[in-house]
Kinemage of the C-alpha trace (Angstrom):
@kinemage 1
@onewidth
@group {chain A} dominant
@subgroup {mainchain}
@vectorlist {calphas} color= white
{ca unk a 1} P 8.000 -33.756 -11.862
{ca unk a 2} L 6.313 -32.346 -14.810
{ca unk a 3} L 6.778 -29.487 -17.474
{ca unk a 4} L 3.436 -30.085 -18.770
{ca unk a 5} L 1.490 -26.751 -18.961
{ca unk a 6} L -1.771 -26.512 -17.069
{ca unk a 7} L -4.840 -26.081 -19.073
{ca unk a 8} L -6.266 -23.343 -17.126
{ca unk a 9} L -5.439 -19.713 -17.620
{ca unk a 10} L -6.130 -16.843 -15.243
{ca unk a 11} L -8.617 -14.349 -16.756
{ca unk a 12} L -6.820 -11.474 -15.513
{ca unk a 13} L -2.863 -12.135 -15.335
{ca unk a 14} L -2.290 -8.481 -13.531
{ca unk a 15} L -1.159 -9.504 -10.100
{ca unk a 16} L 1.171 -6.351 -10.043
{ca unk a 17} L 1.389 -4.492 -6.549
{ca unk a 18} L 1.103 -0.956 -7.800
{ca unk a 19} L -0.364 -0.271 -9.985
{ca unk a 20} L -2.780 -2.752 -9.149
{ca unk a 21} L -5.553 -4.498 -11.271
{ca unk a 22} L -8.428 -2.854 -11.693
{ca unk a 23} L -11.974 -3.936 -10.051
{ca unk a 24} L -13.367 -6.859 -11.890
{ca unk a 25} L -16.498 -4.866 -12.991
{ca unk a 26} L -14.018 -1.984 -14.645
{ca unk a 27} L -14.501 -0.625 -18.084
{ca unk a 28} L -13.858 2.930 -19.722
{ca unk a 29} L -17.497 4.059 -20.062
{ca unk a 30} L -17.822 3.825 -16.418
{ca unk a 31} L -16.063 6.775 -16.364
{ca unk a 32} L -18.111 8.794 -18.837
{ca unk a 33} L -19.487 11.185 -16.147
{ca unk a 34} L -16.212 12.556 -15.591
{ca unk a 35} L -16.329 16.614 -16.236
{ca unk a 36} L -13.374 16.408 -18.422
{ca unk a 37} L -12.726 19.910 -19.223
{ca unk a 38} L -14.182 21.685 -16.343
{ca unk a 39} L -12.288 23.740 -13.590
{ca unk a 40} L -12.276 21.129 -10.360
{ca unk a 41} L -13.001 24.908 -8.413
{ca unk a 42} L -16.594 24.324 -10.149
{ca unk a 43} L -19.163 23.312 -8.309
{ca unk a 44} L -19.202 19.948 -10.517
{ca unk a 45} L -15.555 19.270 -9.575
{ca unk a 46} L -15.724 20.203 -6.058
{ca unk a 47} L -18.741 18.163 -5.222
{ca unk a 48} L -17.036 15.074 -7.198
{ca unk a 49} L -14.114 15.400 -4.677
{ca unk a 50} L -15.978 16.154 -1.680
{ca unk a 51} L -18.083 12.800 -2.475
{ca unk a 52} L -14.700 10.780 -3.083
{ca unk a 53} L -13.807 12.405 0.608
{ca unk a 54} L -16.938 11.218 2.322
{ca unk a 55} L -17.175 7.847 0.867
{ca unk a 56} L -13.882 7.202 1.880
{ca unk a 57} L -14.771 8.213 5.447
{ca unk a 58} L -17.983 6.078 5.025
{ca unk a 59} L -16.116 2.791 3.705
{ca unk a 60} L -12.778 2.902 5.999
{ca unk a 61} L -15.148 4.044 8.805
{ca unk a 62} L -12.733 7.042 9.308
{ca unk a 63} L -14.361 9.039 12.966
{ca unk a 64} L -16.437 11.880 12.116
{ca unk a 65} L -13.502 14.077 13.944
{ca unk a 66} L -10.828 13.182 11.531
{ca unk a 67} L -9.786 15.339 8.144
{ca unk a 68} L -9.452 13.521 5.097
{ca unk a 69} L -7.623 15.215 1.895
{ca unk a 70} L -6.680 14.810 -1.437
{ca unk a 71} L -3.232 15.406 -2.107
{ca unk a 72} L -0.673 15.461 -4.765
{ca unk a 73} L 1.970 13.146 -5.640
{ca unk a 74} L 0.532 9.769 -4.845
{ca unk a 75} L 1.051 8.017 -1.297
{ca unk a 76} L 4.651 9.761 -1.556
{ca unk a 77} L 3.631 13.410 -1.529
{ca unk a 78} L 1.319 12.397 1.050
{ca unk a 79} L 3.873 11.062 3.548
{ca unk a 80} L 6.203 13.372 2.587
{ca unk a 81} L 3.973 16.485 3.585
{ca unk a 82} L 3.075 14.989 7.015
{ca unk a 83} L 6.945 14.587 8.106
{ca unk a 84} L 7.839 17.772 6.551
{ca unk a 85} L 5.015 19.684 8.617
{ca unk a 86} L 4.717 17.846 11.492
{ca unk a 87} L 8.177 16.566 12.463
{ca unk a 88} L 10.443 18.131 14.591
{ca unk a 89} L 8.399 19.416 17.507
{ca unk a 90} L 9.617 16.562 19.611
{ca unk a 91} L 11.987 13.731 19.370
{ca unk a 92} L 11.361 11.003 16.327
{ca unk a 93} L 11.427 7.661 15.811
{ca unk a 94} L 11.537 5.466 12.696
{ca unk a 95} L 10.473 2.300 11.816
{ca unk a 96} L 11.841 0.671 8.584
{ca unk a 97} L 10.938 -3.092 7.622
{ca unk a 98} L 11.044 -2.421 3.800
{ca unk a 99} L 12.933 -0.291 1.281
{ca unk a 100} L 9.650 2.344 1.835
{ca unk a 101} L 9.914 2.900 5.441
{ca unk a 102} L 13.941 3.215 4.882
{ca unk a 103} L 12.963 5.772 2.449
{ca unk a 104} L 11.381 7.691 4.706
{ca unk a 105} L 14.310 7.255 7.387
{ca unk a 106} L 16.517 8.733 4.906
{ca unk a 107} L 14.203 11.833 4.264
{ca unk a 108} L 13.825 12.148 8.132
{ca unk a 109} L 17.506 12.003 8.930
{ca unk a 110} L 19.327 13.608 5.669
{ca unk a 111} L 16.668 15.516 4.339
{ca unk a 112} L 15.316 17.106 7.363
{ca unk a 113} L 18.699 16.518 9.350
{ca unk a 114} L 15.956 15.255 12.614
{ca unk a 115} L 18.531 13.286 14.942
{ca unk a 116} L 15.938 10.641 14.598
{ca unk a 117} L 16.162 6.922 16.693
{ca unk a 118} L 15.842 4.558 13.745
{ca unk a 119} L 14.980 0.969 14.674
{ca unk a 120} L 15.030 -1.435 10.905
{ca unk a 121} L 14.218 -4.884 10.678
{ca unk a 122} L 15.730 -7.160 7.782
{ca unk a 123} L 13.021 -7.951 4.920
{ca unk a 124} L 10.746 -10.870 6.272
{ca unk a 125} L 10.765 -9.518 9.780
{ca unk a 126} L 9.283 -6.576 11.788
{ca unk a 127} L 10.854 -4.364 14.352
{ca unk a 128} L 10.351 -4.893 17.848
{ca unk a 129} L 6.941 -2.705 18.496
{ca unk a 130} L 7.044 -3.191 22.253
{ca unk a 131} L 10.272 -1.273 22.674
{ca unk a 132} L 8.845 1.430 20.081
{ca unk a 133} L 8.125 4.826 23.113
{ca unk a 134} L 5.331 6.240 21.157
{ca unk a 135} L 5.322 9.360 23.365
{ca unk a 136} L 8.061 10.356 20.507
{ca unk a 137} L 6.468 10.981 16.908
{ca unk a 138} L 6.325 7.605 15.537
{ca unk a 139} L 6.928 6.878 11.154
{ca unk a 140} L 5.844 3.425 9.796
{ca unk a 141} L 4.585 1.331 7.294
{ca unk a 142} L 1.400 -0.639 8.498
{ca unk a 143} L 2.166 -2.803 5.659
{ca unk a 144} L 5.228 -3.613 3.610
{ca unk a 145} L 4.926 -3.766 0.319
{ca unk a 146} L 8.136 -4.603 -0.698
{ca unk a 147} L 8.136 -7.272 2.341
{ca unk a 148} L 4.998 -9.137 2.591
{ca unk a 149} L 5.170 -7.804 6.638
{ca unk a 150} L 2.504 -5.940 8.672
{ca unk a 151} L 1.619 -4.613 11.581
{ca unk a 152} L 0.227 -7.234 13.503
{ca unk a 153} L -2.366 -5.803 15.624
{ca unk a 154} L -4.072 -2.782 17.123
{ca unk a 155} L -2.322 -3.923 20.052
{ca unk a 156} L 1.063 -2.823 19.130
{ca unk a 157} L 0.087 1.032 18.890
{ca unk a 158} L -1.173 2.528 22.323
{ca unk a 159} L -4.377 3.923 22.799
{ca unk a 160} L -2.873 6.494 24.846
{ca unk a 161} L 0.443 8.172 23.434
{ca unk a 162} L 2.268 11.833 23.621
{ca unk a 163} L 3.386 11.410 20.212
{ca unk a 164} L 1.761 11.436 17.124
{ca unk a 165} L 1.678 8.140 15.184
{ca unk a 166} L 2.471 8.853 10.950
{ca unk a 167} L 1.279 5.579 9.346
{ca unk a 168} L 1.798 4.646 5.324
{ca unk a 169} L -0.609 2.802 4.610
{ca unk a 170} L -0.815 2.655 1.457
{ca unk a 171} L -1.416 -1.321 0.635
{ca unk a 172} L -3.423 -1.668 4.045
{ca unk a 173} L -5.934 1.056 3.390
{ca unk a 174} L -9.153 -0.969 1.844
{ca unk a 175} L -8.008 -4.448 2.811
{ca unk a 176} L -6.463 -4.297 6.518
{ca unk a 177} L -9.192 -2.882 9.369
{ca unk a 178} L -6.955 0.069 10.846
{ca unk a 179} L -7.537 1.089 14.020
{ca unk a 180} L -7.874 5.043 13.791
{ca unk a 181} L -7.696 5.328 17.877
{ca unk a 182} L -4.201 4.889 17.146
{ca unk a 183} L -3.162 6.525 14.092
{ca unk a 184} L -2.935 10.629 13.624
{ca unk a 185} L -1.887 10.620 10.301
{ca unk a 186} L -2.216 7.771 7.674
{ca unk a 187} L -1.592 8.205 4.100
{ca unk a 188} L -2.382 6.041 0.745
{ca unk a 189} L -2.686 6.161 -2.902
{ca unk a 190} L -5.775 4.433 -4.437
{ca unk a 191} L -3.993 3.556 -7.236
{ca unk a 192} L -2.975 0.305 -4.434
{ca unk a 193} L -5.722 -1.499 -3.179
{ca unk a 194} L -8.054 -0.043 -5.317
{ca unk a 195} L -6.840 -0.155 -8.661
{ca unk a 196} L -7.234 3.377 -9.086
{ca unk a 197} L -5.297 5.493 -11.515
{ca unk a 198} L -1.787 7.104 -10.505
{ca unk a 199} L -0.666 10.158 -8.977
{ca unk a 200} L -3.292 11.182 -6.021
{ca unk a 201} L -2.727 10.914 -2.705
{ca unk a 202} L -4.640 10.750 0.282
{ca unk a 203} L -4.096 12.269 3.871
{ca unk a 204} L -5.979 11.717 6.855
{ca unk a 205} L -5.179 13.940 9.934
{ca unk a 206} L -6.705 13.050 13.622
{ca unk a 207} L -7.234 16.301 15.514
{ca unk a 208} L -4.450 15.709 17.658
{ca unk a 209} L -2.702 16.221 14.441
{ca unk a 210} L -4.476 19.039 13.565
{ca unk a 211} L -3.493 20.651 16.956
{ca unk a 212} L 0.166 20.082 15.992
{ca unk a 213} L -0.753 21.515 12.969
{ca unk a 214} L -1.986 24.976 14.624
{ca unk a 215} L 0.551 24.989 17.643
{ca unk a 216} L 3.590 23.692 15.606
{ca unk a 217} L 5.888 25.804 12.738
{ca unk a 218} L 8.915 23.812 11.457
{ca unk a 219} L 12.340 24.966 11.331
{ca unk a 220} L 12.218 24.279 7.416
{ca unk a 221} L 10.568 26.192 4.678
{ca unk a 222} L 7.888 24.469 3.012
{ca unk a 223} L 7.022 24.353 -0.472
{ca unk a 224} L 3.536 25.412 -1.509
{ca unk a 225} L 2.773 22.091 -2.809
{ca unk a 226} L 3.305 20.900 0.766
{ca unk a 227} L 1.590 23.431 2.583
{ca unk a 228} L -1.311 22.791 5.320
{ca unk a 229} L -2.010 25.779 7.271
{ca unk a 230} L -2.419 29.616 6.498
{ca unk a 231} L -1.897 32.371 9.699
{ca unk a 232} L -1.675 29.569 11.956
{ca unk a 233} L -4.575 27.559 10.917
{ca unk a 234} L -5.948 24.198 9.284
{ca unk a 235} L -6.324 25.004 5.182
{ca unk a 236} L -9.752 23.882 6.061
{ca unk a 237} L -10.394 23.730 2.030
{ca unk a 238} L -8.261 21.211 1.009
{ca unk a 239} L -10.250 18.699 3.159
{ca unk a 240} L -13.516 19.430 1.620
{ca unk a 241} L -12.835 19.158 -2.225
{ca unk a 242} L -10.518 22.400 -2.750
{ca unk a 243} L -7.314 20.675 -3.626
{ca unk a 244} L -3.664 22.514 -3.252
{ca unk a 245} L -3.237 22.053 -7.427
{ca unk a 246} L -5.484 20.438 -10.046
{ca unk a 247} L -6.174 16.974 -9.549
{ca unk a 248} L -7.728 15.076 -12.697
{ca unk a 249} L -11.056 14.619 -12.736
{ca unk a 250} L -10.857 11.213 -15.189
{ca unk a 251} L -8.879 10.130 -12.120
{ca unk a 252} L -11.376 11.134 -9.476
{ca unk a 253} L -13.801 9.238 -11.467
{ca unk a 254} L -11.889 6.118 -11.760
{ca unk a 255} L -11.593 6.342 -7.997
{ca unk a 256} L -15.518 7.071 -7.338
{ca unk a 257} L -16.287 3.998 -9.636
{ca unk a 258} L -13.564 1.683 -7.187
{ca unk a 259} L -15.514 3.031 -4.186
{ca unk a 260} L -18.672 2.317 -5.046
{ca unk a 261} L -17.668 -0.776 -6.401
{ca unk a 262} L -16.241 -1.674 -2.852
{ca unk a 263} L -19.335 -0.623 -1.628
{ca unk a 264} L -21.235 -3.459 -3.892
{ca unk a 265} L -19.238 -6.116 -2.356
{ca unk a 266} L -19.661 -5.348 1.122
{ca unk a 267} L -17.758 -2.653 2.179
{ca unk a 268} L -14.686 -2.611 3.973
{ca unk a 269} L -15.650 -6.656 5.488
{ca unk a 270} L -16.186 -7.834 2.115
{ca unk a 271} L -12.854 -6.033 0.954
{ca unk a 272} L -11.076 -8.036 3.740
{ca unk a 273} L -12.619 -10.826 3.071
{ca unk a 274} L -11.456 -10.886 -0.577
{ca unk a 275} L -8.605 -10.604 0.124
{ca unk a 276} L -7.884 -13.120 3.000
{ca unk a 277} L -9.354 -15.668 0.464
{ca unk a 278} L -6.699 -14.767 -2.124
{ca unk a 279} L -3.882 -14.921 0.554
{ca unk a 280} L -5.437 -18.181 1.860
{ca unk a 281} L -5.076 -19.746 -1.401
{ca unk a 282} L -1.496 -18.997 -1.848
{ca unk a 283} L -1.068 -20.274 2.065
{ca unk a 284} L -2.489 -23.844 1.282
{ca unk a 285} L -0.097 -23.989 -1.839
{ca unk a 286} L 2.694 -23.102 0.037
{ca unk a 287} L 2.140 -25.658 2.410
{ca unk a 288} L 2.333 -28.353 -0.231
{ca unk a 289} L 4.998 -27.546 -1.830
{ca unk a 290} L 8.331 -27.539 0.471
{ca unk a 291} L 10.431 -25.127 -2.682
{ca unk a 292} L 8.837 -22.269 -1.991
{ca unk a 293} L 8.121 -20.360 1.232
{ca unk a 294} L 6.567 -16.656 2.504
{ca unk a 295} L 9.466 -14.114 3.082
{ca unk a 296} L 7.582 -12.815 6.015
{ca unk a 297} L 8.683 -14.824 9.145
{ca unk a 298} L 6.349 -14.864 11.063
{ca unk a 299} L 2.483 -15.710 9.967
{ca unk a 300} L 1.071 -13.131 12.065
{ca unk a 301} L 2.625 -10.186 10.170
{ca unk a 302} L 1.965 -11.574 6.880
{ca unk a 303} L 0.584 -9.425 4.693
{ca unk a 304} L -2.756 -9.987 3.185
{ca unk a 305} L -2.280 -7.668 -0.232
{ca unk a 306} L 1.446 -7.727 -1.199
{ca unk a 307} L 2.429 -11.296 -0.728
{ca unk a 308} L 6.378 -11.920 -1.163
{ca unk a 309} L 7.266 -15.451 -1.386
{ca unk a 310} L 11.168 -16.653 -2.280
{ca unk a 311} L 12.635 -19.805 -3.472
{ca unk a 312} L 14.346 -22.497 -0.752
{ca unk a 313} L 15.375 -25.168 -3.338
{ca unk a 314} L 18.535 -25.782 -2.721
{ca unk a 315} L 19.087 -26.746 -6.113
{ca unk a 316} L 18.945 -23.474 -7.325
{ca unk a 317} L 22.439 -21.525 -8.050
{ca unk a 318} L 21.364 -18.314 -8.921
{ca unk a 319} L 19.036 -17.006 -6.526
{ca unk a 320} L 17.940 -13.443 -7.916
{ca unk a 321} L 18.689 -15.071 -12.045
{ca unk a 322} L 16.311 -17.807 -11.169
{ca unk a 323} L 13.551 -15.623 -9.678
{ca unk a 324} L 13.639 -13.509 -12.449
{ca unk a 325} L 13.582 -16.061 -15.329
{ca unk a 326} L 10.335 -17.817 -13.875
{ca unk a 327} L 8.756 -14.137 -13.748
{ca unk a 328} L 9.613 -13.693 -17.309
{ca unk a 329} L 8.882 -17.576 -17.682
{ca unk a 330} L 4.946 -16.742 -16.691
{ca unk a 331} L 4.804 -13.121 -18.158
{ca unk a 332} L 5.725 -14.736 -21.681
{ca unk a 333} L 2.904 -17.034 -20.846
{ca unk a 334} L 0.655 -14.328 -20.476
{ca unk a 335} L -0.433 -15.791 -17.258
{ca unk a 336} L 0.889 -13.636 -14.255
{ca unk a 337} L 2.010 -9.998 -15.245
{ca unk a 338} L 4.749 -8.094 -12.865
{ca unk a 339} L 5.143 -10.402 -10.048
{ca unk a 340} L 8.765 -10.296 -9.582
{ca unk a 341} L 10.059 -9.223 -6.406
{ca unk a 342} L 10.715 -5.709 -5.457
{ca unk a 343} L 13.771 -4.227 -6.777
{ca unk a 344} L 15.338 -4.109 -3.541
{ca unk a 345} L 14.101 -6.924 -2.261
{ca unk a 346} L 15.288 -10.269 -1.651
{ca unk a 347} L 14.651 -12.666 -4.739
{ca unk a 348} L 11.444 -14.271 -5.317
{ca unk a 349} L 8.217 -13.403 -6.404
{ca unk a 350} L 5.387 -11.059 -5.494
{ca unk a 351} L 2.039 -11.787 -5.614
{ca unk a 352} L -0.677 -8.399 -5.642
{ca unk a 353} L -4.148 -10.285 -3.538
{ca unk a 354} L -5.932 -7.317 -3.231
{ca unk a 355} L -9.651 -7.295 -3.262
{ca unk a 356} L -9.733 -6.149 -6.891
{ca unk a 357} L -8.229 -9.484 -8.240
{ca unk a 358} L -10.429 -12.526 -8.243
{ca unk a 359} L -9.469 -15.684 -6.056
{ca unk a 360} L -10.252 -17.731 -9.084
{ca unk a 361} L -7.261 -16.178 -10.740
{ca unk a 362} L -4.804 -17.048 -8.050
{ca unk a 363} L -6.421 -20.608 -7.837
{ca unk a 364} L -5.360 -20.590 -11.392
{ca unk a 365} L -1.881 -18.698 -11.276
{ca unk a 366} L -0.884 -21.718 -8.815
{ca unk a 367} L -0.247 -24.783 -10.748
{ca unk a 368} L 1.564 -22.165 -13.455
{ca unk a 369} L 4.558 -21.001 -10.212
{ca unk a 370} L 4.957 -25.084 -10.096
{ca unk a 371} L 5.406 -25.266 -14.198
{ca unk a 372} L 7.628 -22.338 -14.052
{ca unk a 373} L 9.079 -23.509 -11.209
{ca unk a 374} L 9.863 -26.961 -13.044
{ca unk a 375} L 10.775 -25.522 -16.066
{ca unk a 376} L 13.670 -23.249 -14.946
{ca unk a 377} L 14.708 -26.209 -12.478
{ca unk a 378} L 14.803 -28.586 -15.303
{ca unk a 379} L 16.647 -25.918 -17.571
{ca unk a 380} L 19.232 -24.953 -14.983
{ca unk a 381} L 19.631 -28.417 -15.077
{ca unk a 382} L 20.983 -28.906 -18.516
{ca unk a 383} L 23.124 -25.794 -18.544
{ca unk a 384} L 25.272 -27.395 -15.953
């Protein structure tokens, strides 16, 4: 083995999962047409929202059919507005395989006190989505973040359902190709995939939601922030550009610039694509080299964007102390920024191989994990 440090660099070390990096193309004056001091209830700002609304539609192929809103409060206040006014009309169940999805168990079953059926799988695995009866309203994560696991296939939602599925999806939207047959509400944050700025949210309702919606009031009182319908009906508004508070228009510019820079690479296929390549390149490096491994178990629910790896040398003492001194190890090399493992997570790194970073970056983050990797090795070494 060697400490030697390789001579290549990535040109953009940001390989965090959220935020994530910006699109290669990014600069400040792209956002120069932003009407920064105008009332969004203009006609400038409401036209620069509805466009944000209908190129989403156009780039994630969303049906005609379904409503797509901006929202407050980032993929969060998203989510958390769909359980709060859709829950409890029939019986629930949850699906955790990552600290998010438990987070939403816990608002489910403390928060809203629903005697929820919660089915949890440990990090690296996925719950059992045969034995899932989505004729109850349904909660999950189509990707972990935290986990490196996804939902492996249209397949494992039915077509046909009494329930309502509520999906997360907010590091699948923009590089996974979700199947909205099968979803009634999915939620994301473009500050993910896209590199967009924080704090926005996104909801998109099916009208099978919608008619929930309508026919459906919740025990619970709702907050205004979190509030849908009016008399009895859709707030028809806030799906067209008139927002439940004041959004920032800087950040619906920065998000306007991501989607038409999606657009320039191919849409939502050349989105995918970028990303497969990225997770690709981290595949062939874990197959030659036998200290390092994917978290996620099984290589059909590996995630494409947020890709968890963990340590299996069994030299190493100090699993979660030797994880983080090789993220620190790279970060102090300036070469890989934020790629330690989720907080809750089990120790290792995690890798952001979203569309927005360039494969030639991970090509050149790779021989740095097997320095680091070395170095800490080597260094653990002489402590003992």
């Amino acid at each position: 083995m060697t400490t030697t440090a390789p001579a290549i660099r990535p040109t953009n070390p940001r390989f965090s999962s959220g935020p994530c990096a910006k699109p290669p193309t990014f600069s400040l004056d792209k956002l120069a047409d932003a009407p920064l001091g105008r009332s969004h209830r203009a006609a400038v700002g409401k036209d620069k929202l509805k466009l944000a609304i209908e190129t989403t539609r156009e780039i994630l192929g969303v049906p005609d059919d379904y409503k797509i809103g901006i929202v407050p409060a980032s993929d969060t206040g998203a989510f958390e507005m769909a359980m709060w006014n859709l829950l409890g009309e029939r019986p629930v169940e949850m699906l955790a395989w990552e600290s998010f999805g438990a987070g939403w168990v816990t608002d489910v079953v403390k928060q809203l006190k629903l005697d929820a059926e919660v089915k949890t799988a440990e990090y690296g695995e996925i719950v059992d989505l045969g034995k899932v009866d989505f004729d109850k309203d349904v909660c999950f994560t189509w990707n972990g973040t935290t986990s490196g696991v996804r939902v492996p296939s249209k397949d494992s939602i039915p077509a046909q359902r009494a329930g309502l599925t509520l999906c997360d999806a907010t590091s699948a939207a923009f590089a996974m190709d979700l199947p909205w047959d099968r979803l009634d509400v999915t939620t994301f944050s473009w500050q993910k995939v896209l590199g967009g700025e924080a704090a926005h949210g996104v909801l998109i309702l099916s009208p099978r939601a919608v008619a929930r919606l309508e026919s459906y009031t919740p025990a619970w009182p709702l907050p205004k922030i979190f509030r849908l319908t009016k008399a009895g009906k859709l707030i028809d508004g806030i799906f067209t550009g008139a927002t439940i508070n004041t959004p920032s228009m800087l950040c619906v510019e920065d998000y306007l610039f991501a989607l038409d820079w999606a657009k320039s690479v191919g849409g939502l296929k050349g989105l995918i694509a970028r990303a497969d390549a990225n997770t690709a390149a981290i595949t062939a490096f874990v197959a030659e080299n036998d200290w390092i491994e994917f978290l996620a178990v099984d290589p059909a629910t590996r995630s494409n964007t947020s890709v968890c790896l963990k340590f299996t040398d069994t030299r190493i003492r100090d699993g979660a102390g030797f994880a983080k001194a090789v993220a620190k190890r790279l970060e102090s090399e300036g070469v890989a920024f934020d790629i330690g493992a989720y907080r809750d997570a089990p120790p290792g790194l995690r890798i952001w191989c979203g569309a927005t970073v360039e494969t030639s970056d991970i090509e050149a983050l790779l021989p740095w994990l097997n320095w680091a990797f070395e170095a800490e090795i080597s260094a653990q070494t002489q402590a003992a």
